[in-house]
C-alpha positions in Angstrom: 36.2 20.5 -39.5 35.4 17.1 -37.3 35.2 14.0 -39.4 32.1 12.8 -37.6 30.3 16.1 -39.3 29.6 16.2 -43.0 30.6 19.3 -45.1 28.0 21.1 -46.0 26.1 24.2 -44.4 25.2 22.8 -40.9 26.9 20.5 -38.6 24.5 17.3 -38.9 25.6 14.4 -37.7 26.3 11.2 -40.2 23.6 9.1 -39.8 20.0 9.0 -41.2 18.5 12.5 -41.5 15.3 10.5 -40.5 17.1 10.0 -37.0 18.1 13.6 -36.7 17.1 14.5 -33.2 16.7 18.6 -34.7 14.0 17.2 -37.3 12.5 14.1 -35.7 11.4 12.8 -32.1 11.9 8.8 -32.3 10.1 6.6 -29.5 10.4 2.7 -29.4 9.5 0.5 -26.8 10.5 -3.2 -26.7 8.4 -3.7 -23.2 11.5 -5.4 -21.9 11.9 -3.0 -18.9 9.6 -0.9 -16.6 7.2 -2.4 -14.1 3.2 -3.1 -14.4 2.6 -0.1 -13.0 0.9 3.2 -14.2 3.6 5.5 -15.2 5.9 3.0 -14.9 5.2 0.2 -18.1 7.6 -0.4 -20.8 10.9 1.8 -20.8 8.5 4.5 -22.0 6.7 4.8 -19.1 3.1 4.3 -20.1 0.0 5.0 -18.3 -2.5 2.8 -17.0 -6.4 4.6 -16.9 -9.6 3.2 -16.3 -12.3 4.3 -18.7 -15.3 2.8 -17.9 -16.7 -0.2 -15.3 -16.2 -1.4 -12.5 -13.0 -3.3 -12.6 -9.8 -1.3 -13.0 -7.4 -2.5 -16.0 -4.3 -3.6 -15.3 -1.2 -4.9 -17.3 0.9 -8.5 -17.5 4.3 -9.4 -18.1 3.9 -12.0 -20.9 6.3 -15.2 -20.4 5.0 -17.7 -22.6 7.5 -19.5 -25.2 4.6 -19.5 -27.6 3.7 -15.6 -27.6 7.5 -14.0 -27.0 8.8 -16.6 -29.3 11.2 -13.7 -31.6 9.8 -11.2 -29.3 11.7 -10.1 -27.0 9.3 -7.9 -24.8 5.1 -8.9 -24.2 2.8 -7.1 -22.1 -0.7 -7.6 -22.2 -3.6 -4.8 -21.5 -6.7 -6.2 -19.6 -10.1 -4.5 -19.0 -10.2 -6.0 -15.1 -10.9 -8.5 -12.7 -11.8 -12.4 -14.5 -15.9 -11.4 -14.5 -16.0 -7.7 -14.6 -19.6 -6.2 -15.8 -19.8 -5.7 -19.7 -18.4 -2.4 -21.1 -15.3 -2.6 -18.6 -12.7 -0.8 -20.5 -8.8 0.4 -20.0 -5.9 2.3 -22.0 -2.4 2.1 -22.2 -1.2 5.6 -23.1 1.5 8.2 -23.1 1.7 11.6 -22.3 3.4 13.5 -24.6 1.0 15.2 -26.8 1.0 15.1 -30.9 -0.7 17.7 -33.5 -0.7 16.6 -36.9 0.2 18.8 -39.8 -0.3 18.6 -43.2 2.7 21.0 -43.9 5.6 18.8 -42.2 6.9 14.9 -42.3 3.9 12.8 -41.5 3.3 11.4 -37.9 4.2 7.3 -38.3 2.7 4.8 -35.4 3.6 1.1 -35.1 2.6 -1.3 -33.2 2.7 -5.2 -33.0 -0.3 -6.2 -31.3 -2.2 -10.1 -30.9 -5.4 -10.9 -29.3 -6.2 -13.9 -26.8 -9.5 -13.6 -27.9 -11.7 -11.9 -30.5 -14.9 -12.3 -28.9 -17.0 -9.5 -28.0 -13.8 -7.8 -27.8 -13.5 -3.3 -28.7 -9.6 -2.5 -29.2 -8.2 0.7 -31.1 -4.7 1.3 -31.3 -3.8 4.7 -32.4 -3.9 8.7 -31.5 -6.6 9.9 -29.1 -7.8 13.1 -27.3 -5.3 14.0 -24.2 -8.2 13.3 -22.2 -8.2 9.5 -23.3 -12.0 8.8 -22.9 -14.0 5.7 -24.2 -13.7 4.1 -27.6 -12.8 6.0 -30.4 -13.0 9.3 -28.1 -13.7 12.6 -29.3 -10.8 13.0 -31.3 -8.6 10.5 -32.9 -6.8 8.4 -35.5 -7.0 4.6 -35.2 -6.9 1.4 -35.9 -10.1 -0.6 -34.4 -11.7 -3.6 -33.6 -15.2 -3.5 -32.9 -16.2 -7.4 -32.6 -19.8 -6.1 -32.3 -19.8 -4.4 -35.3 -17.3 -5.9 -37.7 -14.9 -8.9 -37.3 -12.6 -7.1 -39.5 -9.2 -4.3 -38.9 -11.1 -0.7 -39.9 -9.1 2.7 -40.2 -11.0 5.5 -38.7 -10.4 9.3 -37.7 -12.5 11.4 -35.5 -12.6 15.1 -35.5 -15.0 16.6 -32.7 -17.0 13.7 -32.2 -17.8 13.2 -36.2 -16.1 9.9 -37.8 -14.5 8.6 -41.1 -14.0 5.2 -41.4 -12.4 2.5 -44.2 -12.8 -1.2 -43.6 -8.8 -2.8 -43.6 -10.3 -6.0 -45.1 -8.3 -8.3 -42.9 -10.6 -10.4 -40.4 -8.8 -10.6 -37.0 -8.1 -14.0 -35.5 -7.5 -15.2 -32.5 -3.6 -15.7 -31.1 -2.1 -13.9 -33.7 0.2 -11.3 -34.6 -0.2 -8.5 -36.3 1.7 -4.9 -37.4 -0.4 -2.2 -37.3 1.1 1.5 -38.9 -0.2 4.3 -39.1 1.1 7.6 -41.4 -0.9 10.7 -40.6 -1.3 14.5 -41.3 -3.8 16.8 -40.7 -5.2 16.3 -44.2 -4.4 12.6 -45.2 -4.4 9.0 -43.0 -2.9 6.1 -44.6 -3.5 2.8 -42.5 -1.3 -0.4 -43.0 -1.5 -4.3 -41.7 1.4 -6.6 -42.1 3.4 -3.8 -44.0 0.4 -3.9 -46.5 -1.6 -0.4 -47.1 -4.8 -0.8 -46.6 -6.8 2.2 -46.7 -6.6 5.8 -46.2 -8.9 9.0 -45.3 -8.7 12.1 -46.2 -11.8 14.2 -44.1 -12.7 14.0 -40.3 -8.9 13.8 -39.2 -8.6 16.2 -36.2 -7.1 19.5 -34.7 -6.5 18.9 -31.5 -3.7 17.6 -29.7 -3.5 13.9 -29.5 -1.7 11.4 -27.4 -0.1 7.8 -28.6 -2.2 4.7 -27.2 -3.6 1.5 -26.6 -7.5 1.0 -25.8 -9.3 -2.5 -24.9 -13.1 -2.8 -23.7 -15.2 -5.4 -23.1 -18.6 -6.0 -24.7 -19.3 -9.0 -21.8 -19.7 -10.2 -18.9 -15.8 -11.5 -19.3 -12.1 -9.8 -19.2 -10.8 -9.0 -22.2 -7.1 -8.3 -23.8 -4.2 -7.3 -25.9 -1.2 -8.5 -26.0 1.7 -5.4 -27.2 4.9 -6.7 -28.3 6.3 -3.1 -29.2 5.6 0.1 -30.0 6.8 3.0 -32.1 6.4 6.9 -32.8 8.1 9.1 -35.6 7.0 12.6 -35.2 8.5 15.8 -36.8 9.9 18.7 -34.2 11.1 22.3 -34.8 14.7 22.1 -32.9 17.5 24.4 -33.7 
C-alpha cells in the first residue's frame, strides 16, 4: 500500500476529511486575480447582473492602504453611475447552483465584507434563486442590510416568496470590516458575525436551487457599495 494513503477500507488521502474532494466541494476566493468583468471577477469568475435601474453595476479593484491593509484582495460592488435614480441595484454572483439538505454536512458561506457607507444602503450576502432577482428574491438564505428598515445585520430565509427573519443585533457602521457565515440545511440556518452566532431559523428556508452571491441596491438618488475582501463555500457532494 502507498504511504500517502491511510489503511483502512478506502484509499483517502491524508489530509482533512473536511477537504476531501469525494465528500466536499471547497471554493475560496482571495479577489487577487480575474478582471472587473462579468464572468471574469475574482479567480472564481463571478458574474456581474443588473437588477434594477437605470445604471448598470459595475465592480473596482480596491488599492487603498487603509482598506487592503492584511487583505490581500478588495473589490468593491457598485449599483452604477455617481447619481443613478433610487432603487439602482446590482449582484455579484456565481453560477454553480446549491440545494440544501437537512440529511448531509451543512452548506457553510463566508464572506468578509465593509461598507463605504451605510446610508440608504440594501445589501444581502448569501444564497439566492438561480434567477438572481431583486432583494431578498424569491428564494433565499441571507444576511441583509436594509438601511430603510433596520440599521442593524438580520438573518433571513425565503421560501417561495414567504420570509423568516432574526435581527443579528450588531448595528453596521460605516468603513468597517466584518465576517459574515452562514451554516445551512434545508431545516435549520444558523447566522454568525465576527465568528459570533447570532441567530438561527428553522421555517421558511427553501427548496429550490440556489446560487452563492453578493447583492447591493440603492434606496437614493446616489451610488452605493460593498467592498468584498473574500469569499468562501463548503458544500457536501456525492463523488465516488
Amino acid at each position: 500500500m502507498p504511504q500517502f494513503y491511510r489503511p483502512g477500507g478506502s484509499n483517502v488521502p491524508p489530509f482533512d476529511t473536511l477537504a476531501d474532494p469525494r465528500r466536499f466541494s471547497i471554493l475560496v476566493d482571495d479577489f487577487v486575480g480575474g478582471s472587473t468583468e462579468t464572468g471574469e471577477v475574482g479567480q472564481l469568475g463571478f458574474n456581474i447582473k443588473q437588477i434594477a435601474g437605470d445604471s448598470g453595476p459595475d465592480v473596482d479593484v480596491i488599492t487603498t492602504a487603509s482598506v487592503v491593509l492584511g487583505r490581500p484582495g478588495v473589490v468593491q460592488l457598485n449599483t452604477g453611475a455617481t447619481t443613478p435614480a433610487a432603487a439602482d441595484e446590482g449582484a455579484l454572483y456565481l453560477q454553480g447552483a446549491v440545494a440544501l439538505d437537512a440529511s448531509t454536512q451543512p452548506v457553510y458561506l463566508a464572506a468578509g465584507v465593509r461598507f463605504p457607507s451605510v446610508a440608504s444602503v440594501e445589501f444581502n450576502f448569501g444564497l439566492f434563486a438561480t434567477a438572481v432577482n431583486a432583494g431578498r428574491d424569491s428564494d433565499s438564505v441571507t444576511i441583509e442590510l436594509d438601511t430603510s428598515a433596520s440599521t442593524k445585520l438580520t438573518g433571513v430565509s425565503v421560501a417561495s416568496n414567504t420570509a423568516s427573519s432574526v435581527d443579528l443585533g450588531v448595528t453596521a457602521a460605516a468603513n468597517t470590516w466584518y465576517t459574515l457565515e452562514i451554516i445551512a440545511t434545508s431545516s435549520w440556518v444558523g447566522f454568525y458575525v465576527d465568528g459570533d452566532f447570532l441567530g438561527e431559523l428553522t421555517s421558511n428556508i427553501p427548496t429550490a436551487a440556489l446560487v452563492p452571491g453578493f447583492k447591493v441596491a440603492t434606496e437614493a438618488n446616489a451610488e452605493k457599495s460593498v467592498q468584498i475582501d473574500f469569499f468562501c463555500q463548503r458544500m457536501p457532494v456525492s463523488r465516488t
